[in-house]
C-alpha positions in Angstrom: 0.0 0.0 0.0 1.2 3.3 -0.5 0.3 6.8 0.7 -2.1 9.0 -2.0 -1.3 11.9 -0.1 1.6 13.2 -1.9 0.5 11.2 -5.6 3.3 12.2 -8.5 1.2 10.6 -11.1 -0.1 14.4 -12.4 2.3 16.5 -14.2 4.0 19.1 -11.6 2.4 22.5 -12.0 2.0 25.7 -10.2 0.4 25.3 -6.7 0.0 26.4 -3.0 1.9 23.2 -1.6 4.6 20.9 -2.5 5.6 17.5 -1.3 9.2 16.8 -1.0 8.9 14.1 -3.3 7.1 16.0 -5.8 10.1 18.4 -6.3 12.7 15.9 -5.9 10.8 13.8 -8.8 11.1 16.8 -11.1 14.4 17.9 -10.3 15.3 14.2 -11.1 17.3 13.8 -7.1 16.3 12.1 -4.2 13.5 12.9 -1.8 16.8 12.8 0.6 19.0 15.8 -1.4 15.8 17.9 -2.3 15.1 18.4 1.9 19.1 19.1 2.1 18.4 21.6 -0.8 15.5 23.3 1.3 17.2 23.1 4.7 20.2 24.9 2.9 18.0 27.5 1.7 16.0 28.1 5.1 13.1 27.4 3.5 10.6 26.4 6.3 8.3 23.5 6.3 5.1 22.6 7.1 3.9 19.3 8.4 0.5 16.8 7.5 0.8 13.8 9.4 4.1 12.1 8.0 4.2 14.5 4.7 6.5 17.5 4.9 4.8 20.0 2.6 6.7 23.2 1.2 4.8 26.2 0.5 4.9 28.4 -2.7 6.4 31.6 -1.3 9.2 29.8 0.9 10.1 28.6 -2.9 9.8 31.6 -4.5 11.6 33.9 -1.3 14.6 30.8 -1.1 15.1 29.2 -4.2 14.8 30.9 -6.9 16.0 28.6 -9.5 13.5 26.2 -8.2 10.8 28.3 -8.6 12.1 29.7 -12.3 12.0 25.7 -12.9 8.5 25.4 -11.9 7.0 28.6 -13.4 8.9 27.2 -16.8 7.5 23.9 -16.4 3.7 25.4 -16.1 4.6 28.2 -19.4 5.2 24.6 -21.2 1.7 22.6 -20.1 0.0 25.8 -20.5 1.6 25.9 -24.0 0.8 22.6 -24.7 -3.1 22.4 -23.8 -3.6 25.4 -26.3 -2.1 23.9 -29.0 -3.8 21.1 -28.1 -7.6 21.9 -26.5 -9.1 18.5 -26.9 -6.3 16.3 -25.0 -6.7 19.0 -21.9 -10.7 18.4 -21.6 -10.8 14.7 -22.8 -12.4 12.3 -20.4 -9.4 9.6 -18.6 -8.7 6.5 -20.7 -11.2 3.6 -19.2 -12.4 6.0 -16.8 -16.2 6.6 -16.3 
């Protein structure tokens, strides 16, 4: 079994909250060198049961080249669902 609370199946975009993990995925390091990252940046935590979140501003205030990454990375979906409309609204593979 494994925890849905931080899920990396969606593409990363621009949001309130980040999961460790979620960052480390698209930076392509470990969950272990992305909170090193952070720590080394003072960027300050919060906490959901076991799941250290990281909010948007201590991103944007601490790490900037993170949060250039993440604004790129949003620029390029955004890009992509308006050259293509229909794959943005179309309904999940096998999904009801």
């Amino acid at each position: 079994m494994f925890r849905r609370s931080c899920s990396t199946a969606n593409r990363l975009g621009v949001k309130a909250v980040y999961c460790i993990a979620e960052l480390a995925k698209s930076a392509g390091i470990s969950w272990f060198a992305m909170r090193r990252v952070l720590l080394a940046n003072n960027v300050k935590f919060l906490r959901a049961g076991r799941t250290i979140l990281v909010p948007l501003p201590e991103i944007q205030n601490h790490v900037p080249q993170l949060w250039e990454a993440l604004v790129a990375l949003e620029r390029l979906r955004l890009h992509g669902e308006r050259e293509n409309p229909a794959a943005a609204t179309s309904p999940r593979p096998g999904g009801s």
